[in-house]
C-alpha positions as a Markdown table, in Angstrom:
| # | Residue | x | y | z |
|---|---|---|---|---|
| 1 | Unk | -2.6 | 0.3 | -12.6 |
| 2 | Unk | -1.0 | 3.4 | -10.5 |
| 3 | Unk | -2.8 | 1.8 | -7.2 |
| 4 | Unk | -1.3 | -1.7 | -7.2 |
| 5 | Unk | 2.1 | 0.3 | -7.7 |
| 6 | Unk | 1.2 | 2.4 | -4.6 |
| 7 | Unk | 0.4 | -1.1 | -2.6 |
| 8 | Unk | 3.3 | -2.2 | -4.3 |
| 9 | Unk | 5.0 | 0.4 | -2.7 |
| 10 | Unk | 3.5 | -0.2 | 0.7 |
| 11 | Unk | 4.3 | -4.0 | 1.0 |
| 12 | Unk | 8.2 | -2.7 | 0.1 |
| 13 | Unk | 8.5 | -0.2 | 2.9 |
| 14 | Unk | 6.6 | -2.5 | 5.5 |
| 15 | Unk | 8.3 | -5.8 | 4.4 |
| 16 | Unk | 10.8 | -5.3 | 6.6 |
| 17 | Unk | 8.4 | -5.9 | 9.7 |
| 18 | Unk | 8.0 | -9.9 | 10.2 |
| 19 | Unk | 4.1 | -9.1 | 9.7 |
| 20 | Unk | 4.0 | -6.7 | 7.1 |
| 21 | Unk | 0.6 | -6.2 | 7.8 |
| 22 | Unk | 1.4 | -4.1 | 11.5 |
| 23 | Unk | 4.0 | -2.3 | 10.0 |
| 24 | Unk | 2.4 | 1.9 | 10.4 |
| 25 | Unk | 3.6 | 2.6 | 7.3 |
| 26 | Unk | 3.2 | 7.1 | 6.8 |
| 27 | Unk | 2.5 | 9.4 | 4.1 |
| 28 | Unk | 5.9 | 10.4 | 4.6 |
| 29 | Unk | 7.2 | 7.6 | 3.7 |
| 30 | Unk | 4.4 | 7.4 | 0.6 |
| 31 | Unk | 5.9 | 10.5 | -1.3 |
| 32 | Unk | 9.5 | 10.3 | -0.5 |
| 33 | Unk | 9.5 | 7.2 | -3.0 |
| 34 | Unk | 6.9 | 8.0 | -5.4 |
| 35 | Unk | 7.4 | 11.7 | -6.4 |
| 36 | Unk | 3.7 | 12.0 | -6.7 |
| 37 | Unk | 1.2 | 15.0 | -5.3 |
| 38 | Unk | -0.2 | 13.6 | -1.8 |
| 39 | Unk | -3.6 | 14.1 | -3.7 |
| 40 | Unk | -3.0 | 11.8 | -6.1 |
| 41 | Unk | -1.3 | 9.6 | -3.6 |
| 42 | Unk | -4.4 | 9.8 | -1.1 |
| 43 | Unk | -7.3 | 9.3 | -3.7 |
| 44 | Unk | -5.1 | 5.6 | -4.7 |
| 45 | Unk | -5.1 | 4.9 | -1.3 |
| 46 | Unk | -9.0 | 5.4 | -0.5 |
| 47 | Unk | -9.7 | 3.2 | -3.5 |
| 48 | Unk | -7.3 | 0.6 | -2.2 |
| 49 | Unk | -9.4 | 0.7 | 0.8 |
| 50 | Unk | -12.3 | 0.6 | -0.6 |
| 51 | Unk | -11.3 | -2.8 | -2.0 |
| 52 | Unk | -10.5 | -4.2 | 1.2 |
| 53 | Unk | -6.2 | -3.9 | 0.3 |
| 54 | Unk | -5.2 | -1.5 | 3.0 |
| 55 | Unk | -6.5 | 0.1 | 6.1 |
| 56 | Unk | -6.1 | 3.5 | 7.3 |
| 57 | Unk | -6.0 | 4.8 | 10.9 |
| 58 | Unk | -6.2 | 9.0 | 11.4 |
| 59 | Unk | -3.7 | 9.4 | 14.4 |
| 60 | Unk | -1.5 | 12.5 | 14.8 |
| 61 | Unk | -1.1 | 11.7 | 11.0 |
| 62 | Unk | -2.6 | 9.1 | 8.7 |
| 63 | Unk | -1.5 | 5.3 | 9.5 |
| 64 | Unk | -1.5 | 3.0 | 6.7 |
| 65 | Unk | -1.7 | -0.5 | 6.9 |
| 66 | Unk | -1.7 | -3.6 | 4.2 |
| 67 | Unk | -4.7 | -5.6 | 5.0 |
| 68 | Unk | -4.2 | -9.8 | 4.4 |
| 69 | Unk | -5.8 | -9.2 | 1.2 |
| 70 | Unk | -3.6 | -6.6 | -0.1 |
| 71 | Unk | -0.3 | -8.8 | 0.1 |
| 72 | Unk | -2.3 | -11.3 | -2.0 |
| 73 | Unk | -3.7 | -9.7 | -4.1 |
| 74 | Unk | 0.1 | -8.4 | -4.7 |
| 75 | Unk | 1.2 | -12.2 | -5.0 |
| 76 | Unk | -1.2 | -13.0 | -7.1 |
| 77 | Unk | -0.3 | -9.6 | -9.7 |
| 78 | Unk | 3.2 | -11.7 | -9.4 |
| 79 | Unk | 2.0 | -14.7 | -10.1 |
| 80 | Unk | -0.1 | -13.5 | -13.3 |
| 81 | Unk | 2.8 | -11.5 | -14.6 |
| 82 | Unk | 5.1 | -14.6 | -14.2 |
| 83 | Unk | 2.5 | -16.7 | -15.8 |
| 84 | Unk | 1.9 | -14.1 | -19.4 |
């Protein structure tokens, strides 16, 4: 599933905040590491919101944030993977 990668991807560039959850993580930042058209990129991320995983502020530029949820639902992909 290309969304959980793109949270996936989130949680990695905003882990290095002590609450990954604050950490303004940018587009920018988004296609630099997964080589993907921003289109592509934003329609994962509005069904990522939709489920309650992220959270997404419009500033000067877009301002994405993991939501409690989204780090575990990531924990629990982990766990599931560890588990098959």
């Amino acid at each position: 599933m290309e969304r959980y990668q793109l949270l996936q991807t989130i949680y990695d560039i905003s882990k290095i905040d002590p609450r990954p959850e604050t950490y303004p993580c940018r587009p920018r930042e988004l296609i630099l590491r997964l080589m993907q058209d921003w289109s592509l990129i934003q329609q994962q991320l509005k069904i990522l919101e939709e489920e309650g995983l992220i959270r997404t502020i419009q500033q000067d530029t877009l301002i994405i944030y993991l939501s409690p949820e989204g780090i575990q639902k990531l924990a629990d992909l982990k766990e599931t993977r560890l588990n098959d």
